[in-house]
N, C-alpha and C positions, 0 to 999 in steps of 0.2 A: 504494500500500500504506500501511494504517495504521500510526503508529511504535508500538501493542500488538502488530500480527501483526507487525514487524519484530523486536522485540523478541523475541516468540514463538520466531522463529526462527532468530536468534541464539540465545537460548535452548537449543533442541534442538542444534542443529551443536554448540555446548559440550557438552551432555550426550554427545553422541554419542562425544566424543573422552575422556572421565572411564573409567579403567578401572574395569567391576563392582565389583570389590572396596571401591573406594575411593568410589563412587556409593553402595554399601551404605550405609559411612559415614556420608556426609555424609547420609543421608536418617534413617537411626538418630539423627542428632544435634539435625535438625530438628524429629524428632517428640519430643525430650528436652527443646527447647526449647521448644516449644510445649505444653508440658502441663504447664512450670516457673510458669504463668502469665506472664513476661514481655513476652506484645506485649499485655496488656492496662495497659502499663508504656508502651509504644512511643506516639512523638506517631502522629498518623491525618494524613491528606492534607490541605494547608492549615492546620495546627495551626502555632504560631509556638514555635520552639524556645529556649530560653533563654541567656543570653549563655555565652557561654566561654572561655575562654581556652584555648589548643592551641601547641604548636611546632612549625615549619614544618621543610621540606626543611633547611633552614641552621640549625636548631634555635634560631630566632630566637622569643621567644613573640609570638600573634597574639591578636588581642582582638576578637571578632567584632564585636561593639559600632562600632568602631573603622572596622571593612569596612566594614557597613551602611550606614554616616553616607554612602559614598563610592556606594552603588550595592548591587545585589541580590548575594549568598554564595551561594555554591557550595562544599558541601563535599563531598569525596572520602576514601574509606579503602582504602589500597595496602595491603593485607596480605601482600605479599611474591612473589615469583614460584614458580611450582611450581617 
């Protein structure tokens, strides 16, 4: 299996477990965001993103710049648990 259809369907199984109400949502919010113009704002695939600065888990601040020098960044955003 490709990691798109795997992805795919992970995907769905999350959708599946989102109640209606709250699917509505998020899908009203989508389309709120996408007519804000914003992803024409958004980097595109292979686009190199710009330095930053961020605070980690220890709210230690982190300087991507910093990372780079060491090897390829990975960034992740927790936005909290339902």
């Amino acid at each position: 299996m490709t990691l798109n259809a795997t992805l795919q369907q992970m995907k769905a199984a999350s959708l599946a477990k989102i109640p209606p109400e709250a699917a509505a949502i998020m899908a009203k919010t989508k389309a709120e965001l996408e007519a804000s113009g914003i992803l024409e704002k958004a980097l595109d695939r292979g686009q190199t993103a710009p330095e930053f600065k961020l605070r980690d888990s220890q709210d230690k601040l982190v300087d991507s710049a910093t990372i780079l020098a060491r090897g390829p960044l990975v960034l992740t955003f927790y936005r909290g648990s339902w």
